[in-house]
C-alpha positions in Angstrom: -66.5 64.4 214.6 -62.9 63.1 213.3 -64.1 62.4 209.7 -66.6 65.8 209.7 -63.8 67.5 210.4 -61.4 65.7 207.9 -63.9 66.3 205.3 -64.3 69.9 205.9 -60.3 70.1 205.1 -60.5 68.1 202.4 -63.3 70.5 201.2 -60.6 73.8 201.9 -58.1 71.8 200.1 -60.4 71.5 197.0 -61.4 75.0 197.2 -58.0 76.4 197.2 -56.8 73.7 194.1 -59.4 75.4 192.0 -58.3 79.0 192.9 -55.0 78.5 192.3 -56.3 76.6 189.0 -55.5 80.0 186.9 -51.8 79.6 187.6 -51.9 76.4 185.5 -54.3 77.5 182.2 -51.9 76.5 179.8 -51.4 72.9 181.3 -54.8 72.2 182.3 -55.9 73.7 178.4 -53.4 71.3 176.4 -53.3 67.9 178.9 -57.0 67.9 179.6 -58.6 69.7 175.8 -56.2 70.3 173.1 -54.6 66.5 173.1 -57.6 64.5 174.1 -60.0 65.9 171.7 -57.8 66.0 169.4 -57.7 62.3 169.5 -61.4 62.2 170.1 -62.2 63.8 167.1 -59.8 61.2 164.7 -61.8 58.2 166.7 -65.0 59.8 165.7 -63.9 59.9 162.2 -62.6 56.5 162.1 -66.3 54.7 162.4 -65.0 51.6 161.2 -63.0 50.8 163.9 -64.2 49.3 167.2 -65.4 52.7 168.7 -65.7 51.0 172.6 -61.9 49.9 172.2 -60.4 53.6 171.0 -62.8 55.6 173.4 -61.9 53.5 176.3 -58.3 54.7 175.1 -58.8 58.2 175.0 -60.4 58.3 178.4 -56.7 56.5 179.5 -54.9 59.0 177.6 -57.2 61.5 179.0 -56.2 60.8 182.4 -52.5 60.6 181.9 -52.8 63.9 180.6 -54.5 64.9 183.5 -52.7 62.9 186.4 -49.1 62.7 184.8 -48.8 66.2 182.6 -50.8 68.4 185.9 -50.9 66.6 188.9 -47.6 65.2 189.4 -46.8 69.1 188.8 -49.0 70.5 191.2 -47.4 68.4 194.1 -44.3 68.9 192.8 -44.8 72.5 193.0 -46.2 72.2 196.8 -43.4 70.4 198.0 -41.6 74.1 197.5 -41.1 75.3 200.9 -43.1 78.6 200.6 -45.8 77.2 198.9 -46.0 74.4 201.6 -45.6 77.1 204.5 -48.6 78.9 202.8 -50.8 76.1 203.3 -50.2 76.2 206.8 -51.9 79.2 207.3 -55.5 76.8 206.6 -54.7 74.7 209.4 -54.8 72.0 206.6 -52.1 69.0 206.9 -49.9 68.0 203.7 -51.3 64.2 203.4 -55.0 66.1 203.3 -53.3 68.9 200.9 -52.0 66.1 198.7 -55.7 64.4 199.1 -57.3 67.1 198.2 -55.4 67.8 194.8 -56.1 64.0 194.0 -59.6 64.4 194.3 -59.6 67.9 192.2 -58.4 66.6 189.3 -60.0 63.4 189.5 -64.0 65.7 189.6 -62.3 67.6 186.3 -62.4 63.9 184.6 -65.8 63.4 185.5 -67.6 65.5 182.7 -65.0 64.3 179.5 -65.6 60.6 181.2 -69.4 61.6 180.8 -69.3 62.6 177.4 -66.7 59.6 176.4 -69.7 57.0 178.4 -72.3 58.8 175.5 -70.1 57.1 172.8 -68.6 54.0 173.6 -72.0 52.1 175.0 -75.3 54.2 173.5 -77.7 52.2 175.1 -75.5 49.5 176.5 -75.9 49.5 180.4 -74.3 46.6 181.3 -70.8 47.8 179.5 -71.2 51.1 181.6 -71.4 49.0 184.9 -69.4 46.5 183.9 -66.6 49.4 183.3 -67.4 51.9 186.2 -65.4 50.2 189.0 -62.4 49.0 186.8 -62.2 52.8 185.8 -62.4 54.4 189.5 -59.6 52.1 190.0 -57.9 53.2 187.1 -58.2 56.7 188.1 -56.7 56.2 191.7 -53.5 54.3 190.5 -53.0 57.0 188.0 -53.4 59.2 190.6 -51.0 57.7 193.2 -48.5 57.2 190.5 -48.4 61.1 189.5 -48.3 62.1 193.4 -45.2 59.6 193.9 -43.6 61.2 191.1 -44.4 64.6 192.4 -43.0 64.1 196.0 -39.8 62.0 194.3 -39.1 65.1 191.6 -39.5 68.5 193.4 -37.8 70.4 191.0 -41.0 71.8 188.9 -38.9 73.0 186.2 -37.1 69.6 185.7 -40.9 67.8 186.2 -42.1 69.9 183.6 -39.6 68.2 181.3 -39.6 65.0 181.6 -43.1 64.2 182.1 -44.5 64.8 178.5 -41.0 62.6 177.6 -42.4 59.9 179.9 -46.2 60.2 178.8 -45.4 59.7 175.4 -43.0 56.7 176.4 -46.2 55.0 177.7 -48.7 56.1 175.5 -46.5 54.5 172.9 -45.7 51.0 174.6 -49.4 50.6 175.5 -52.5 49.6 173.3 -54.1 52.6 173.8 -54.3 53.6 170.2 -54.5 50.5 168.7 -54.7 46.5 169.5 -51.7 44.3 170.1 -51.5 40.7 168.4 -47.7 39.6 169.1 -45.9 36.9 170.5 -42.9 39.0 171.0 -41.6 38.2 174.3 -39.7 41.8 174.5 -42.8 43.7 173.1 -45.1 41.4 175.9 -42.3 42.2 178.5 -42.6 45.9 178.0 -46.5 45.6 177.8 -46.5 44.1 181.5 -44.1 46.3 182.9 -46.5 49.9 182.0 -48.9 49.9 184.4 -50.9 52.3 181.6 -51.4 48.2 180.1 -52.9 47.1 182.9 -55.4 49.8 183.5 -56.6 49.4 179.8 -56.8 45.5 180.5 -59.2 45.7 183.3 -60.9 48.4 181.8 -61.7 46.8 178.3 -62.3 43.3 179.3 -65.8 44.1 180.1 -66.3 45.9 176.7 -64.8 42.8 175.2 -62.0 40.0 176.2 -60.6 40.0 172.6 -59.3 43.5 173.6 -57.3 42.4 176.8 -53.6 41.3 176.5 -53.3 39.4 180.0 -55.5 37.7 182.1 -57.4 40.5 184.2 -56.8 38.9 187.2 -52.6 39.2 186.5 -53.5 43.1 185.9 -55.8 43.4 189.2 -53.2 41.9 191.3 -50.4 44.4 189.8 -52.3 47.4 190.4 -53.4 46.7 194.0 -50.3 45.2 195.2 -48.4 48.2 193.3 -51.0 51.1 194.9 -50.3 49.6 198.6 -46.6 50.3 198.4 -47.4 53.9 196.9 -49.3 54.3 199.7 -47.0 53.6 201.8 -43.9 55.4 200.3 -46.6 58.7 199.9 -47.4 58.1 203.8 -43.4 58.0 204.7 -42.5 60.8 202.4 -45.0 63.3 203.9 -44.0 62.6 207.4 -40.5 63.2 206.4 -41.2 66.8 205.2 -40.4 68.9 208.1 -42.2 72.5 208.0 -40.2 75.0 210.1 -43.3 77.4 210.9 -45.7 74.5 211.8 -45.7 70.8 212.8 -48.5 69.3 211.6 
């Protein structure tokens, strides 16, 4: 009865995240369209490069447009107290609120992941099961990432700043647009540090192990002991929000 009823509010919290959706057209248009397929469209040009390792890129890129440039904003923008007091009125609580908006944006991936799948493998099954879990995971650290940043940054205004400043920061320290063949131990230190490497590691070693930069197991362990504490310090920091209207 718990989890039917913890599902229906998870449901609410969807439906309301897609009506408020209009509020955010300009974001949604340019982090989840205009930049991707932008960068789509150059991949799809450049045919002799190794399609697999640039699509698996854009589907990254993709989703830091999605998690970093709207989600991150969107709880951000919650944390405001009259926007938080008007959730109240759905008898829905903040962690399911926050739950809710992960799972939102993560279903608007779904069809440009679809479409990117169509590309990188053709007819290649075992790349597309071989990349399916390493991608769900993927999507969930993103996503805890931009809700940490959300709940630590509650000025919107100031969020709305720096996170196309950051983006591009690890876009650009990342092999997402092209492969890295150094021995640079500053360049290497600044791969491991951005998680963004990591995701693409676990991602692309089972489209090819030439394309990974550390072992996948280094990249594993970083993500899941890394996601645990953001669990944690998401838990803590919605308990501490006190609402004066309602206690949930």
């Amino acid at each position: 009865m718990n989890l039917l009823k913890i599902f229906n509010q998870i449901k609410t919290g969807i439906e309301l995240e897609f009506k408020g959706m209009r509020m955010f057209k300009f974001q949604i248009f340019v982090s989840m369209i205009l930049i991707p397929f932008s960068y789509l469209i150059i991949v799809l040009l450049n045919k002799n490069s190794n399609i697999d390792y640039l699509i698996s890129g854009f589907m990254v890129s993709m989703m830091i447009g999605t998690y970093f440039g709207i989600l991150s904003l969107r709880v951000s923008n919650l944390m405001q107290t009259e926007v938080i007091e008007l959730y109240t009125i759905f008898s829905v609580s903040k962690t399911v609120i926050v739950i809710s908006m992960g799972i939102t944006y993560f279903l608007l991936t779904l069809p440009i992941f679809g479409i990117s799948y169509i590309f990188m493998i053709s007819n290649n099954t075992e790349k597309f099961l071989s990349t399916l879990v390493p991608l769900l995971i993927g999507n969930i650290f993103l996503i805890l990432i931009s809700i940490t940043i959300g709940l630590k940054v509650r000025n919107y205004y100031t969020l709305m700043g720096i996170m196309p400043l950051v983006s591009y920061i690890l876009i650009i320290i990342s092999p997402i647009y092209y492969q890295i063949k150094t021995q640079n131990i500053i360049v290497k230190s600044l791969l491991f540090l951005n998680p963004i490497t990591h995701i693409l590691n676990i991602l692309r070693v089972g489209l090819n192990e030439s394309y990974i930069i550390f072992s996948s197991k280094y990249s594993y362990g970083i993500i899941i002991i890394i996601s645990l504490w953001l669990i944690f310090y998401i838990n803590k920091k919605l308990k501490d929000i006190y609402i004066l209207e309602k206690i949930f």
